[in-house]
C-alpha positions as CSV (number, residue, x, y, z in Angstrom):
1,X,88.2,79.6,120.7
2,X,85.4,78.9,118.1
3,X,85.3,81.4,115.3
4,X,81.8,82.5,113.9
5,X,80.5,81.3,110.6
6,X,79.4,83.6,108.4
7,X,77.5,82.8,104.9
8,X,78.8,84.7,101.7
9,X,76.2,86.6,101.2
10,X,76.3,87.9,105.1
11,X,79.8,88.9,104.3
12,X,78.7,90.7,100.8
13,X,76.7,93.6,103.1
14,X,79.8,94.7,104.4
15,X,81.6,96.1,101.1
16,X,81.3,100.4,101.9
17,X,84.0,102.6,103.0
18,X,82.1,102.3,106.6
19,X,82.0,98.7,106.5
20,X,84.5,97.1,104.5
21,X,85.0,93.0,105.2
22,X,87.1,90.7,103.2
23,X,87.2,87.2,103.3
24,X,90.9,85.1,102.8
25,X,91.8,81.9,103.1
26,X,88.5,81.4,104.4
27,X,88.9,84.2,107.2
28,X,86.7,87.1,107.4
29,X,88.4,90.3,108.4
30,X,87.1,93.9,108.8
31,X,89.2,96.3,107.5
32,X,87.5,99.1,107.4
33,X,89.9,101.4,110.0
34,X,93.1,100.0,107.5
35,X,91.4,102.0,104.2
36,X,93.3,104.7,105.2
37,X,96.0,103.5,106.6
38,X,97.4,100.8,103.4
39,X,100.4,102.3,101.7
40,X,98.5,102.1,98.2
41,X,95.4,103.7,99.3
42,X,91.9,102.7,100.6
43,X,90.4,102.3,97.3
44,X,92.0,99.4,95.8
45,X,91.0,97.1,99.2
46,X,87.2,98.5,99.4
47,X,86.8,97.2,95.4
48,X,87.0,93.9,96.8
49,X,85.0,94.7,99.7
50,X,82.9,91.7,101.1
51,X,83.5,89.7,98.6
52,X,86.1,86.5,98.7
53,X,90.0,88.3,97.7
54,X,92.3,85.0,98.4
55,X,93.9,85.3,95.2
56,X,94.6,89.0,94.7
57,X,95.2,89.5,98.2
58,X,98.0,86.6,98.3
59,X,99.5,87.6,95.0
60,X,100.8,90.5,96.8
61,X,101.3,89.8,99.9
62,X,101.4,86.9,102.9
63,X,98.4,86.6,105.3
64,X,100.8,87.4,107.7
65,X,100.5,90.8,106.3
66,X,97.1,90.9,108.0
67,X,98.0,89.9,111.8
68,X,100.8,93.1,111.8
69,X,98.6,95.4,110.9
70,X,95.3,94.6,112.4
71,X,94.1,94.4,116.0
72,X,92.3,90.8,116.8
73,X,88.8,92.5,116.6
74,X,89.0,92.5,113.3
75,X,89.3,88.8,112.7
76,X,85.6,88.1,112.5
77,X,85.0,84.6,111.7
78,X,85.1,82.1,109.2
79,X,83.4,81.8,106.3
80,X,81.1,78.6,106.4
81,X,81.9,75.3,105.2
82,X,85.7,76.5,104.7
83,X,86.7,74.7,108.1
84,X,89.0,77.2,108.3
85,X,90.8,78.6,111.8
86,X,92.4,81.6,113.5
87,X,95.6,82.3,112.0
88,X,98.5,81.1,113.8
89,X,100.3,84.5,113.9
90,X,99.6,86.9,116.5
91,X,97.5,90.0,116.0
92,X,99.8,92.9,116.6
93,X,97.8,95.7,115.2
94,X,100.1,98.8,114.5
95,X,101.4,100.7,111.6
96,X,105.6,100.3,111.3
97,X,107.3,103.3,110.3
98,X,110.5,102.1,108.8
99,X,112.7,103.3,111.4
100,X,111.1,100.8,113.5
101,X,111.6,97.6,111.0
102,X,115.1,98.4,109.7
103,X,117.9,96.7,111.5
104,X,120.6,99.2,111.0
105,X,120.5,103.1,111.2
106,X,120.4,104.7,107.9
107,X,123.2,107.0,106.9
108,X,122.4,108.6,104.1
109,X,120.4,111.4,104.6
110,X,122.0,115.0,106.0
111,X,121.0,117.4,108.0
112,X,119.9,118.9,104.8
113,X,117.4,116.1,104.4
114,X,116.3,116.0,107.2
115,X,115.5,119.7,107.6
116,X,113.4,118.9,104.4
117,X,111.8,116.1,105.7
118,X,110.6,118.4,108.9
119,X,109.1,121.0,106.5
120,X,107.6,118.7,104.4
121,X,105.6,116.7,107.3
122,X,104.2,119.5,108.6
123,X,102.8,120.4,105.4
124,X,101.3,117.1,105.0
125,X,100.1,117.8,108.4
126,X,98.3,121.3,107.9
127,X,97.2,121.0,104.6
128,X,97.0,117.0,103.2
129,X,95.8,114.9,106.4
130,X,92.9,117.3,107.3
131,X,91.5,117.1,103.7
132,X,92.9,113.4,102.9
133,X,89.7,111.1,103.7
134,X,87.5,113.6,101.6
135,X,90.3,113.1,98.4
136,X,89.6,109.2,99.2
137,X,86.3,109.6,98.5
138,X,85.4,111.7,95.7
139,X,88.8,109.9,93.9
140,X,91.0,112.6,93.7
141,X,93.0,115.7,95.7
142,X,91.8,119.0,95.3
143,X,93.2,121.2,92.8
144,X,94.0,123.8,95.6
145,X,96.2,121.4,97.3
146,X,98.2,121.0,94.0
147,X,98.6,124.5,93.7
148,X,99.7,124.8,97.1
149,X,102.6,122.0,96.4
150,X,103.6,123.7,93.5
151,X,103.8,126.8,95.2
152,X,105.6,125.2,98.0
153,X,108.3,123.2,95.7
154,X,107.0,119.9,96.8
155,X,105.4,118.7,93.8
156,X,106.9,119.6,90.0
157,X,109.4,121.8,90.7
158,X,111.5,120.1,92.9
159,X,114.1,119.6,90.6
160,X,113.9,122.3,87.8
161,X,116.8,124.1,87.8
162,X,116.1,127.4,90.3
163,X,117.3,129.7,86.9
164,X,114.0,128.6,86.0
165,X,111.9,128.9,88.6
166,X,112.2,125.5,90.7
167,X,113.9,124.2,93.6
168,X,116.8,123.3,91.9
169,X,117.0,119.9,93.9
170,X,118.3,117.4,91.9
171,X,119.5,115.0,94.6
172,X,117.0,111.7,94.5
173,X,117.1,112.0,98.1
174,X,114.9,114.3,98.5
175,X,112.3,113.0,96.6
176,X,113.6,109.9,98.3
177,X,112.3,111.9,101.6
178,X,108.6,112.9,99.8
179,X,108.0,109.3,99.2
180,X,108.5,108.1,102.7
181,X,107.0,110.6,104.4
182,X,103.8,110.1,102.3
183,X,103.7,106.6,103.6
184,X,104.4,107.4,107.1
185,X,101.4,110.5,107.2
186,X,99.1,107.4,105.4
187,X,98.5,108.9,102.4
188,X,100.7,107.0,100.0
189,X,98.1,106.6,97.5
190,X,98.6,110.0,97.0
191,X,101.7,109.5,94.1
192,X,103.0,112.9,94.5
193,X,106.5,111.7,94.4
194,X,105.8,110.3,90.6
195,X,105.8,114.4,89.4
196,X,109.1,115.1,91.0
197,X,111.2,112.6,89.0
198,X,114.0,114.1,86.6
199,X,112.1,114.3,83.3
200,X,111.1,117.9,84.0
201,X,114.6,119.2,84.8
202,X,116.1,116.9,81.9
203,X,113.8,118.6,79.7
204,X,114.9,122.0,79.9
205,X,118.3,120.8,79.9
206,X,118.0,119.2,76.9
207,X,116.0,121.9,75.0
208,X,118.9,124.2,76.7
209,X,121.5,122.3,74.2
210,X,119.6,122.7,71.0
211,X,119.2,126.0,69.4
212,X,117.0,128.3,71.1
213,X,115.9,131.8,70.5
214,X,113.7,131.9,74.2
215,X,113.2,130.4,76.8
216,X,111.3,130.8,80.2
217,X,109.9,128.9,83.4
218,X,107.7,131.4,85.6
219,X,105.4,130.6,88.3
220,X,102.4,133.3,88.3
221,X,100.0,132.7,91.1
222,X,98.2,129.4,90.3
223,X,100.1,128.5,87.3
224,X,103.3,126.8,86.3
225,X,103.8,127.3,83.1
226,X,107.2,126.5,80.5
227,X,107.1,128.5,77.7
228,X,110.2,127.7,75.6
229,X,110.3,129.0,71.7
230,X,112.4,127.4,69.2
231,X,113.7,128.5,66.1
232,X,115.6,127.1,63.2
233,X,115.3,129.3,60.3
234,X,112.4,129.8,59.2
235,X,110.7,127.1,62.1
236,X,109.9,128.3,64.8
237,X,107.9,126.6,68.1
238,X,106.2,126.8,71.5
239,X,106.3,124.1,73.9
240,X,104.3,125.1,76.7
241,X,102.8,123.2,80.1
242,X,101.1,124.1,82.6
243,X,100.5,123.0,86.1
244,X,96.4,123.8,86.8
């Protein structure tokens, strides 16, 4: 089957979040219905939008990438005096979710995890995916949605200790369970797994060892805030952070 030939200036029209075309290896591709479907988010493929992205596209990953994830529509030609083909591979055009691609069954989440994984999805469902193309484009979530995870436990205080006002979930699995179900809902650019780390819990822990004269982690409407006072004789301080 002949491929058509497109110039690279006829590619270069296509670079929008609309109408987003790459060329690789001397193949043209639209992408456009995979913005919001890549793992890393939409943003960092539409920056090399219609332009030539060989290089930074094979530094990461094999073509091959390309033919699992996209239908054969959106192999659109070749770009002119490349003499390059149709990649070998077959187009299979569907997003994996890793139960599908892992050979063996995973054993290490519970029934606990899982429970948390249910709740969690059907947050991302009711109150990330409806809002998620708009975060896309203006670059950012919206603070309400934040709030909302904070509020929830999903976001900052999963693993503060629940004396202070979190979860109390200090088992990596369950952050283990935010990250993947980001990236099966699509919206794995959004890093909310990166908040949920042990830093936060370690740091009240640690404070908790040195000599304190207050301390306290409340959660008033829209705010987390840690307020924790120190005092060494006559020194005295105020750590305090706040989650908008």
């Amino acid at each position: 089957m002949s491929l058509r030939e497109f110039t690279a200036a006829e590619v270069a029209q296509h670079k929008s979040v609309t109408d987003c075309w790459l060329i690789i290896s001397g193949r043209v591709y639209d992408v456009t219905e995979f913005l919001s479907r890549h793992p890393a988010g939409g943003k960092i493929i539409q920056m090399h939008g219609g332009r030539d992205c060989t290089s930074a596209f094979l530094d990461v990953h094999a073509e091959a990438y390309l033919t699992q994830f996209l239908p054969p529509s959106a192999l659109k030609g070749v770009l002119a005096g490349t003499g390059a083909k149709a990649p070998a591979a077959k187009f299979v055009g569907r997003y994996w979710s890793p139960e599908e691609v892992l050979s063996t069954a995973r054993r290490v989440y519970t029934s606990e995890h899982e429970k948390f994984r249910g709740e969690f999805k059907q947050f991302l469902q009711q109150q990330v995916l409806p809002v998620y193309s708009k975060w896309e484009s203006q670059g950012q979530p919206d603070v309400a949605t934040l709030r909302a995870l904070v509020k929830a436990g999903y976001y900052l205080r999963l693993s503060i200790p629940k004396q202070f006002g979190g979860l109390g979930l200090t088992d990596w699995r369950f952050n283990a369970v935010i990250t993947e179900e980001l990236e099966n809902s699509d919206v794995g650019s959004f890093f909310l797994n990166l908040g949920n780390g042990q830093p936060p819990a370690e740091l009240i822990q640690t404070v908790a060892l040195h000599a304190c004269s207050g301390r306290t982690w409340f959660w008033q409407g829209e705010m987390l805030t840690l307020v924790w006072v120190v005092t060494r004789g006559a020194l005295g301080c105020c750590l305090l952070f706040c989650c908008p």
